[in-house]
N, C-alpha and C positions, 0 to 999 in steps of 0.2 A: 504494500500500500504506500502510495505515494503522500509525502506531506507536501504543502506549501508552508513555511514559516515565516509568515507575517509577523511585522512590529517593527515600530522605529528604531531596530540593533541597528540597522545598515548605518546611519546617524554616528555610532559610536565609533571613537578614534582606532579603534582594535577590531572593527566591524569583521574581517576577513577570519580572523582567529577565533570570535565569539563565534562565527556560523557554525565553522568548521565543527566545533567545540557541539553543538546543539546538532549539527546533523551526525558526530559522533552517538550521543546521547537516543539519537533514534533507532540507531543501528543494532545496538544491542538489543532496543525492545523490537527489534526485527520491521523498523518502518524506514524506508526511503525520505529525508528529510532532504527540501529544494531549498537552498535559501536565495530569496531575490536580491542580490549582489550584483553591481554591473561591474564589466571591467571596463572602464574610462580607455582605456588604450582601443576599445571598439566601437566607443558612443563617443568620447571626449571633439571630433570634429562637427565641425556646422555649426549652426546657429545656436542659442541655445533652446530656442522651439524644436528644431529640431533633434536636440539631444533630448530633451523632455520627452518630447512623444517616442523617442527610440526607447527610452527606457518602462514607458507608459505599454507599450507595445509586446515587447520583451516580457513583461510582467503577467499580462494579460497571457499570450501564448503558456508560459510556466502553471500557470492557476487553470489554464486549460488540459494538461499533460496529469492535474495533481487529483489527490482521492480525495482530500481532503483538506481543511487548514486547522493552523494549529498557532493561535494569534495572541503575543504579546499586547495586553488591555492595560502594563503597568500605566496611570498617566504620567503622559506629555506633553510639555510645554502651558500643561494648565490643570484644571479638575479632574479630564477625561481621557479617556485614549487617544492614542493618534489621529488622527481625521484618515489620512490613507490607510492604515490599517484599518479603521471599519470601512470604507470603502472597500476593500479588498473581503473581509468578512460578509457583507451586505451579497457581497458576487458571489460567493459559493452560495449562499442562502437561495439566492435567486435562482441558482442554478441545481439547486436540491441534493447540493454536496455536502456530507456531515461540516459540522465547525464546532471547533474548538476552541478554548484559550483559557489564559491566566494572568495574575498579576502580580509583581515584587509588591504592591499596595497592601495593608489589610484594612485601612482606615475606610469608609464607607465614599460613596458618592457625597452625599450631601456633606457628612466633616469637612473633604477636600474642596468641596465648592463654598461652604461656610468660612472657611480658613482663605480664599481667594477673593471674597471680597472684603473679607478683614484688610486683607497684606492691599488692597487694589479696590477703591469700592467703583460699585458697580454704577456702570454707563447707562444704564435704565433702571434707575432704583426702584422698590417695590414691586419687582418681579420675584416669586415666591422660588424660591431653592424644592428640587424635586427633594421629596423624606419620606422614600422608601423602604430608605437603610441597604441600598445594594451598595454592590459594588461599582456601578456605572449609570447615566442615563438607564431607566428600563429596559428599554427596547436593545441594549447589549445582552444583557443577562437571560431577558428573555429570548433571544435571536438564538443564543448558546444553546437555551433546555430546548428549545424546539427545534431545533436544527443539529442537535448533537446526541441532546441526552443529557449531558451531563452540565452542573454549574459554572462559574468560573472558577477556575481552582484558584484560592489565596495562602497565602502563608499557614500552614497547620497551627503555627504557635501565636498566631494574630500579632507577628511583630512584623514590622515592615523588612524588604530586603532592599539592596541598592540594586539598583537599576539592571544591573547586567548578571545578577544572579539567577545563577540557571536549577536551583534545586525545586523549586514549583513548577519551572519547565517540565525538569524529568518528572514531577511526581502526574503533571498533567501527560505526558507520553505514556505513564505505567498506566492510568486510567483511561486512558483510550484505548489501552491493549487490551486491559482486561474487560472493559464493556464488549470490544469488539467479540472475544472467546466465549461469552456467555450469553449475548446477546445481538440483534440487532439494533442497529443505528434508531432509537426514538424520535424518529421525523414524523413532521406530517403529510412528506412529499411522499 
C-alpha cells in the first residue's frame, strides 16, 4: 500500500533527511511511504508560475499513484494545519481514498486559536472561537473518522512534541496497519 505523506516537513531545513527518516518508518510496518519533495535541480528553471504549477502538478500525479494519505495536522504558521496539507487531504476524501493523520499538538483547536488572539487580537473581533475541544476546525477530524476510521492520533501523554517529531507519526502508521489487518477502511464511499 502506497502512502502519500502530507504536511508542511518539506518546509523544514533537514526536509530531505526527515522524509527519508518517515518513509523508513513505513517500511517496517510494510507501507510504501511517497514523500512530496521536489528536487529544485528539475523544477528550479522558468518563471516562478511556472515552477509552482510544476511542483502543483508533480504532486497531484504522486497522490494519484498513492492508496492513501497519511497527513501531518501538527499546526502551522497559526491555530490550524497547513492550508496545502488539507488541500491535499480534502483530494483523497474527494477521491474516496482512506486518510489519515496526526499531530506533534495535544492542546485542543480552540486553546490554540484562544492563545492566537491573545498573542495577535483579532481583525474581526467578536467572531466566536469554534469549542468543540478537537483537535482542528471540525471538519479535519471529522474528514479523518469518515474517511479513515480512525481519529487524529495526538501525543499519548497529552504533552506536546516539537515539530518534527516522528513518534505519533509511527504510532499513526502502526494504526493504520492494524485497522487495515482487522478491518476494512470505515468510509462512507
Amino acid at each position: 500500500m502506497k502512502a502519500y505523506l502530507a504536511g508542511p516537513d518539506v518546509f523544514l531545513p533537514n526536509a530531505a533527511q526527515h522524509a527519508a527518516e518517515k518513509i523508513r518508518i513505513c517500511a517496517i510496518y510494510g507501507l510504501t511511504g511517497l514523500a512530496p519533495l521536489e528536487d529544485q535541480n528539475q523544477i528550479s528553471t522558468g518563471s516562478t508560475t511556472d515552477v509552482w504549477r510544476a511542483i502543483f502538478r508533480k504532486d497531484i500525479e504522486m497522490m494519484e499513484d498513492c492508496d492513501i494519505i497519511i497527513a501531518n495536522l501538527t499546526p502551522f504558521r497559526g491555530a490550524s494545519a497547513d492550508a496545502g496539507t488539507l488541500v491535499e487531504l480534502g483530494w483523497f476524501l474527494g477521491r474516496g481514498k482512506p486518510i489519515f493523520g496526526y499531530s506533534n499538538s495535544a492542546a485542543s483547536f480552540t486553546a490554540r486559536s484562544l492563545a492566537q488572539i491573545a498573542a495577535m487580537p483579532d481583525g474581526l473581533p467578536g467572531l466566536v472561537v469554534e469549542n468543540f475541544g478537537l483537535t482542528d476546525n471540525l471538519m479535519v477530524p471529522g474528514a479523518l473518522e469518515f474517511g479513515g476510521g480512525l481519529p487524529v492520533m495526538l501525543p499519548p501523554d497529552g504533552k506536546d512534541r516539537a515539530f518534527d517529531a516522528l513518534d505519533v507519526f509511527e504510532a499513526c502508521v502502526a494504526g493504520i496497519v492494524r485497522q487495515t489487518r482487522t478491518a476494512k477502511f470505515k468510509s462512507a464511499f
